[in-house]
C-alpha positions as a printed Julia matrix, in Angstrom:
163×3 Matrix{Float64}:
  15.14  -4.18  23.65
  16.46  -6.73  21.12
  13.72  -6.24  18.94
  13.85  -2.51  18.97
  17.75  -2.74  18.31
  17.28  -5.25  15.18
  14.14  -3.06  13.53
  16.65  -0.02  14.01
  19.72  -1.59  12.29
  17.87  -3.85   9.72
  14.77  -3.24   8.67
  15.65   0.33   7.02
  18.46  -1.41   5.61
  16.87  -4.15   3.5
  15.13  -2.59  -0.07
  12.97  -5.03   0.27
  11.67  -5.12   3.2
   7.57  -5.13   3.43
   6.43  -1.72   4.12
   4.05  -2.93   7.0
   7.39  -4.56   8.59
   8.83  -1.17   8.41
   5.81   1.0    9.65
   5.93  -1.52  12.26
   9.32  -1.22  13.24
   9.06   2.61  12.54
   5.89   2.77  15.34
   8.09   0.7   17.66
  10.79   3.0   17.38
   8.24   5.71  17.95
   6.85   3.97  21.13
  10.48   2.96  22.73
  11.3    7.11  22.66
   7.68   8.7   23.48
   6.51   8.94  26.52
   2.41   9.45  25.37
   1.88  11.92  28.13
  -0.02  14.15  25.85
  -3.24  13.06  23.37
  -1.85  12.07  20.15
  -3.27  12.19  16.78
  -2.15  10.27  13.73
  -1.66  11.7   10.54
  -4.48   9.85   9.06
  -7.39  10.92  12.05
  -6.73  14.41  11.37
 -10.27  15.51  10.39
 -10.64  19.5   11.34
  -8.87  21.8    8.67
  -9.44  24.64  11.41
  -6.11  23.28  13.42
  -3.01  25.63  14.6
   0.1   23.23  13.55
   3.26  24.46  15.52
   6.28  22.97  14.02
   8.9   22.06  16.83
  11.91  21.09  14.59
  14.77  23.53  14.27
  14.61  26.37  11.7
  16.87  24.56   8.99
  14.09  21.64   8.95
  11.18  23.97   8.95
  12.75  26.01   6.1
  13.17  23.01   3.93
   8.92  21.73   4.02
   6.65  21.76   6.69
   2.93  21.12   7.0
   0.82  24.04   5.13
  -0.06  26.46   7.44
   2.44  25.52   9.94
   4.02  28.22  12.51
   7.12  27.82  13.6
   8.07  27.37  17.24
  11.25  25.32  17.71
  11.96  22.86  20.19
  15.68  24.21  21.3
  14.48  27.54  22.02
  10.92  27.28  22.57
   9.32  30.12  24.72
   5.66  30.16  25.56
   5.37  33.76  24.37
   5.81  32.75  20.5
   2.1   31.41  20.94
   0.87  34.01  22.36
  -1.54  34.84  20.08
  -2.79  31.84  20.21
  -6.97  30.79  21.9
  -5.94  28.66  24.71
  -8.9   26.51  23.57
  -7.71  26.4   19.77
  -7.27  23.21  18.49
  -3.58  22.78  18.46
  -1.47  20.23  16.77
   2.15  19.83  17.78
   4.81  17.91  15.24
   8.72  17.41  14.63
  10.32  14.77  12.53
   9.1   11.77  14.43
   7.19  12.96  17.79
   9.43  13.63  20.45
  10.7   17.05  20.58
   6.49  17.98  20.08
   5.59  15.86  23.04
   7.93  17.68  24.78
   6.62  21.36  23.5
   3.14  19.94  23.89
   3.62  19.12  27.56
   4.89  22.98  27.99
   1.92  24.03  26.1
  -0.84  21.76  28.44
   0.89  23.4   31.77
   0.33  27.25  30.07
  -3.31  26.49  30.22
  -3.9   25.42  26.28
  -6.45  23.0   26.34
  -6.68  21.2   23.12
  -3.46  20.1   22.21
  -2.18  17.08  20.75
   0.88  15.26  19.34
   0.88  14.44  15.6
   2.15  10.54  16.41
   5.02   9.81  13.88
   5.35  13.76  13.61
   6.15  14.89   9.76
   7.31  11.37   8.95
   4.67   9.65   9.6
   2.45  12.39   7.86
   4.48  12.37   4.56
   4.66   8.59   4.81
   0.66   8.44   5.1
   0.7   10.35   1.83
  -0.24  13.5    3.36
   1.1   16.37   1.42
   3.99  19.12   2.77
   4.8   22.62   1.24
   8.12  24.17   0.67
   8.93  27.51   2.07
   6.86  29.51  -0.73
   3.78  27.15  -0.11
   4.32  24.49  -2.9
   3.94  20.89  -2.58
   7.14  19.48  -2.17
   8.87  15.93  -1.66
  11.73  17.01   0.23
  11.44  16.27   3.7
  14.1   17.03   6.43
  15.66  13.88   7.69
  17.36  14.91  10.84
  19.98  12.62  10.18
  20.7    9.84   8.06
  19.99   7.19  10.79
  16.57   8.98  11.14
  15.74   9.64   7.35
  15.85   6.26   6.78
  12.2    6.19   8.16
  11.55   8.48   4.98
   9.47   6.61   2.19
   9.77   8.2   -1.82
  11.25  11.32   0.18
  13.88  13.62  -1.54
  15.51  13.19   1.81
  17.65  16.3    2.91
  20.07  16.71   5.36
């Protein structure tokens, strides 16, 4: 607990910290709030470009970038009927800012019966951070990224971090 306390207060803190350090402390972060009861995918293993992404942040993050092709499902006010219209055997890839709030609308998803559904590990941080490219609401590549708050965007790297 120590450990998770200093990477939280000091490693986003120091400009020059190593970026591994921080992608380290970042993942422990992750790891201390998630509870991995749902198959996770990181940004980086993402391979099929036939994937549903449902985006579980709340509509002011979603309407400032999100990941192309994204649908919007909330985490607050989540219902199982906005999917809908969705295979239950469609690949399905859940995100939010870091992973939680997905594993969360993940694990509702799994008990409805879909079959293939994952947790993007790191959520849209982790993506952007990997390089990975986000649109804005019109579809164009962006570098603004929703923070969820400032002791969150921290985890943001070369972000135009918004708030």
């Amino acid at each position: 607990m120590i450990r998770l306390l200093i990477a939280i207060l000091l490693i986003p803190s120091f400009g020059y910290a190593q970026d591994d350090m921080k992608k380290k402390a970042f993942y422990t972060l992750i790891n201390s709030l998630i509870s991995h009861s749902v198959p996770e995918v990181k940004a980086d293993e993402v391979e099929s470009t036939d994937v549903v992404w449902l985006d579980a942040r709340e509509q002011n993050e979603y309407d400032v970038s999100r990941i192309k092709g994204a649908q919007f499902v909330g985490y607050d006010n989540f219902k199982i009927k906005s999917v809908n219209d969705i295979d239950k055997d469609a690949e399905i890839i859940v995100y939010c800012s870091i992973g939680y709030r997905s594993e969360k609308v993940a694990e509702k998803l799994e008990k409805a019966g879909y079959t293939n559904v994952k947790n993007l590990y790191g959520g849209i941080f982790d993506w952007y951070n990997s390089g990975q490219s986000v649109v804005d609401s019109l579809g164009n590549p962006t570098k603004k990224v929703h923070g969820y708050g400032r002791t969150w965007g921290v985890w943001l790297n070369d972000a135009e971090t918004v708030y």
